[in-house]
C-alpha positions as a Markdown table, in Angstrom:
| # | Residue | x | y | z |
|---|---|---|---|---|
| 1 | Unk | 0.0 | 0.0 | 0.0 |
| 2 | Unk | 1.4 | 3.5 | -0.7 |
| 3 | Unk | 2.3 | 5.6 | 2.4 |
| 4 | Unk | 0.4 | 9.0 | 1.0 |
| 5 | Unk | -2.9 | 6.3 | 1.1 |
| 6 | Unk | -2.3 | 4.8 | 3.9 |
| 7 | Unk | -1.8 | 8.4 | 5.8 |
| 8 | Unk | -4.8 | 9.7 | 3.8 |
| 9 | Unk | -6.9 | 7.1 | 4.9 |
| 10 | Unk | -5.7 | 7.0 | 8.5 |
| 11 | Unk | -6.9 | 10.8 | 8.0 |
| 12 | Unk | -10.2 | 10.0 | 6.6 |
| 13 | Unk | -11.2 | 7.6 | 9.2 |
| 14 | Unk | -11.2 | 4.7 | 6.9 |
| 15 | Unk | -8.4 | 2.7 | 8.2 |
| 16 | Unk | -8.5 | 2.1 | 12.4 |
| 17 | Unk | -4.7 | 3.2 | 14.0 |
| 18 | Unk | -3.5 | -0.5 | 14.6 |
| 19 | Unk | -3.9 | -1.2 | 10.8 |
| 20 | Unk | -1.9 | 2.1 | 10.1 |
| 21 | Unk | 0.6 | 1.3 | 12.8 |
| 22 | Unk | 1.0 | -2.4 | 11.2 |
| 23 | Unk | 1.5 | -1.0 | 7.3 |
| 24 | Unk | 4.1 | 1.0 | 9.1 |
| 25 | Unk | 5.5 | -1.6 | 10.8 |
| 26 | Unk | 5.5 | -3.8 | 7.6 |
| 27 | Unk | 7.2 | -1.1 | 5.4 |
| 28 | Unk | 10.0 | 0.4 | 8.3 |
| 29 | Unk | 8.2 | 3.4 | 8.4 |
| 30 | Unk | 9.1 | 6.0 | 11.2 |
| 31 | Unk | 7.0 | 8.9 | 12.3 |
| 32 | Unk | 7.7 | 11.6 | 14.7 |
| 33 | Unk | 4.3 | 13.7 | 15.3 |
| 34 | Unk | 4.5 | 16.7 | 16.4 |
| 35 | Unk | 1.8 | 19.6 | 18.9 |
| 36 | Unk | 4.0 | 22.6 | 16.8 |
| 37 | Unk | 4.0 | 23.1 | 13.0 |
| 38 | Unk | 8.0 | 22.8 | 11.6 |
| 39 | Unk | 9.3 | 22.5 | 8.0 |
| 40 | Unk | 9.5 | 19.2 | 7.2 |
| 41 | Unk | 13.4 | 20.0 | 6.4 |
| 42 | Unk | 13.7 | 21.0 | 10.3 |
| 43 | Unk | 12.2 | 17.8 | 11.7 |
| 44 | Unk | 15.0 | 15.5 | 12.0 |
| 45 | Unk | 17.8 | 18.2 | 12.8 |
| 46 | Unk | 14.9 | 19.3 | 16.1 |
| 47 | Unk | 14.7 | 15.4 | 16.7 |
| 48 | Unk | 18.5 | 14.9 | 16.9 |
| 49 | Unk | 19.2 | 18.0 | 18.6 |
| 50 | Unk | 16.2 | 16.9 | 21.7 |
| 51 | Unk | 18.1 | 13.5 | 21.8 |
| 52 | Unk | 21.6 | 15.2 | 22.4 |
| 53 | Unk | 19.6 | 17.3 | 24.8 |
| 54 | Unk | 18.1 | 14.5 | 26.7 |
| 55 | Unk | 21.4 | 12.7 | 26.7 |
| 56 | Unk | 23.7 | 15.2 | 28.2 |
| 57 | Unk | 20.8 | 15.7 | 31.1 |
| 58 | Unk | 21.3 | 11.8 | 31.3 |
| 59 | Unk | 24.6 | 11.6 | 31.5 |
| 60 | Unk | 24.8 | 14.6 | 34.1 |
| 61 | Unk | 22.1 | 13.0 | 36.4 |
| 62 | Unk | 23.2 | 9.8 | 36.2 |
| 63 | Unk | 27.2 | 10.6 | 36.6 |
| 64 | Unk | 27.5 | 14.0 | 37.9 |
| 65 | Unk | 24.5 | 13.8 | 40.4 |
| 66 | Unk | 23.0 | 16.7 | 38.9 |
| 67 | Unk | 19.5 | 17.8 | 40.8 |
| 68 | Unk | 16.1 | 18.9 | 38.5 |
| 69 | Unk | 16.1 | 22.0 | 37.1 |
| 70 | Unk | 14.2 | 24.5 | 38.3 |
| 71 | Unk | 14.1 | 27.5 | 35.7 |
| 72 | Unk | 12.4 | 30.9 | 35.5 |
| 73 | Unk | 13.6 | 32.3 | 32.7 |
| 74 | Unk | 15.8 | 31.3 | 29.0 |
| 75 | Unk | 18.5 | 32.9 | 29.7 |
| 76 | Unk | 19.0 | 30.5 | 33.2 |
| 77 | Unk | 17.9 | 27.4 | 31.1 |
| 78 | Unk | 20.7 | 28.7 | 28.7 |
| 79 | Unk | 23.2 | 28.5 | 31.4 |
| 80 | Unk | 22.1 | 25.8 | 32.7 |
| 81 | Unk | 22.1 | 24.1 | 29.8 |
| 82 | Unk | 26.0 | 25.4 | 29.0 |
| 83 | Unk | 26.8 | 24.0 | 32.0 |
| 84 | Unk | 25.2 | 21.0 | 31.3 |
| 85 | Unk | 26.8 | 20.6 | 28.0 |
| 86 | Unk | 30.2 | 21.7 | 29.7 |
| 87 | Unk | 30.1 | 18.6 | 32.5 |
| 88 | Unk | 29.1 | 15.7 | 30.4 |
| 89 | Unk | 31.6 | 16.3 | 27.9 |
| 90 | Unk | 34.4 | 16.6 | 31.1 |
| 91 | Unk | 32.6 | 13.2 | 32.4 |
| 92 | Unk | 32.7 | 11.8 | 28.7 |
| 93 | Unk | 36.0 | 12.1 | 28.1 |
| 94 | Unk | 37.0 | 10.9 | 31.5 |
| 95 | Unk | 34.8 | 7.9 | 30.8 |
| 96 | Unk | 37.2 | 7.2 | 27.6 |
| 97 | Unk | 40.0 | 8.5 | 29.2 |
| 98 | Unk | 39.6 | 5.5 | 32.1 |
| 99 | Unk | 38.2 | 3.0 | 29.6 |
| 100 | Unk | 40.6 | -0.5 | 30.4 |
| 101 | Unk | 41.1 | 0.4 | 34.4 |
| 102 | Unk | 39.2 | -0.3 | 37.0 |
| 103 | Unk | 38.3 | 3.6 | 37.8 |
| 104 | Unk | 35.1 | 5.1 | 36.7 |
| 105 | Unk | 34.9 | 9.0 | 37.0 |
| 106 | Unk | 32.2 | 9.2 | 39.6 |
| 107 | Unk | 35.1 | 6.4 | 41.7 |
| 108 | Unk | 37.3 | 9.0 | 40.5 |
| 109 | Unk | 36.0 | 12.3 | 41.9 |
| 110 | Unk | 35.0 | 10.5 | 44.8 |
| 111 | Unk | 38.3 | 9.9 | 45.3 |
| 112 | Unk | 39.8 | 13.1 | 44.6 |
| 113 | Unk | 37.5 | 14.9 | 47.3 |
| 114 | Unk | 39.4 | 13.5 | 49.7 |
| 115 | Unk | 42.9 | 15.3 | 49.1 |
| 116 | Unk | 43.9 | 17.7 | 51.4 |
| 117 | Unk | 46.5 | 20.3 | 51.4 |
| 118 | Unk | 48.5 | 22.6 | 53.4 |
| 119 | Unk | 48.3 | 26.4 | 52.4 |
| 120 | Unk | 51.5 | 28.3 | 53.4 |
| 121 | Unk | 52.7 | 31.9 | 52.4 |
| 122 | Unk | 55.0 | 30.7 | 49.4 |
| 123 | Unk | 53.7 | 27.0 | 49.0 |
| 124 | Unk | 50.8 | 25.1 | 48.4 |
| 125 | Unk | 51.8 | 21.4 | 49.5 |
| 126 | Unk | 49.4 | 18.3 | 49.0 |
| 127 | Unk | 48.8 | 15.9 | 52.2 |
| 128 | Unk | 49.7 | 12.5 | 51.8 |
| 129 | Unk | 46.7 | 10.9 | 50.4 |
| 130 | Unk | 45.4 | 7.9 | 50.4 |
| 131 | Unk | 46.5 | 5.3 | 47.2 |
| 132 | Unk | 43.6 | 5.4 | 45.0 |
| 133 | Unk | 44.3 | 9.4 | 44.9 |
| 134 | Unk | 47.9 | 9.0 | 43.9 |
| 135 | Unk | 47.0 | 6.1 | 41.3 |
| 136 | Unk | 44.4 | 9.1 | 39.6 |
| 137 | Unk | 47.2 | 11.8 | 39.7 |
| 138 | Unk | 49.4 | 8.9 | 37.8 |
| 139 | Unk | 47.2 | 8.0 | 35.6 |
| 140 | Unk | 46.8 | 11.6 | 34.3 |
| 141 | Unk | 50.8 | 11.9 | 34.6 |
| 142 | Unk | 50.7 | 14.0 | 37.4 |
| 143 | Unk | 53.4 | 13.7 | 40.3 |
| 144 | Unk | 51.5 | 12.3 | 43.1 |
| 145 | Unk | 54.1 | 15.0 | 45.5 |
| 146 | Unk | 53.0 | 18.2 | 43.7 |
| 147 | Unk | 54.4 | 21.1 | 45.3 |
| 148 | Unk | 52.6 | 24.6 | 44.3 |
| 149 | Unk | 54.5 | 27.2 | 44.3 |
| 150 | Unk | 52.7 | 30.5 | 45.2 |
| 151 | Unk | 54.3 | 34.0 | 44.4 |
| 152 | Unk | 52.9 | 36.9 | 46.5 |
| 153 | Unk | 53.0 | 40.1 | 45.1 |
| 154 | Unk | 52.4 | 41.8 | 48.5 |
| 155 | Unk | 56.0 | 40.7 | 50.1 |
């Protein structure tokens, strides 16, 4: 059966939705329906572009414990998207960046939350941490005995 008939009788009330859904089915058809009128051009780019949406908010609840948003206005659901967008791709590319060890970023900044330092007037120096925090800083090819120095411009 041709799609344009199959839609026009779906339309007409001649053919019941399950028949519709099964010519579909039959002929790999996929629909998106829509509540707002788009070009037909824009209707893929919107869907993909909802999916990358809806995966970055996946990826940040799931990963980086985000909490609902609760927005007033664009220009916060902007920013809050930015930031968003920002953290999953830090958490993505840790999540490649660890693939083959036994760390998973959320392990990781668990970890890392944990390291304490020493603040003095010309150095920053890092406690000594526990092994899973010096196994991170390797990993990245950091020196697990960092030493920061600080240069005050009031002395």
């Amino acid at each position: 059966m041709d799609d344009a008939k199959t839609t026009e009788k779906l339309g007409n009330g001649e053919m019941p939705p399950s028949k519709v859904h099964e010519q579909f089915r039959r002929n790999r058809i996929f629909v998106l329906l829509s509540s707002e009128f788009m070009p037909t051009e824009d209707i893929l780019p919107t869907y993909y572009a909802r999916q990358g949406v809806e995966q970055f908010i996946d990826v940040g609840k799931n990963y980086a414990n985000m909490v609902s948003a609760r927005v007033h206005s664009t220009e916060t659901f902007n920013g809050l998207m930015l930031a968003t967008f920002i953290a999953s791709t830090v958490v993505q590319s840790l999540m490649n960046d660890l693939k083959g060890t036994d760390m998973s970023p959320k392990a990781m900044f668990m970890s890392l939350r944990n390291q304490k330092c020493k603040v003095y007037d010309d150095v920053v120096l890092r406690d000594k941490s526990a092994a899973s925090i010096s196994k991170v800083y390797r990993h990245f090819g950091l020196d697990p005995a960092f030493v920061i120095p600080l240069h005050n411009s009031n002395r």
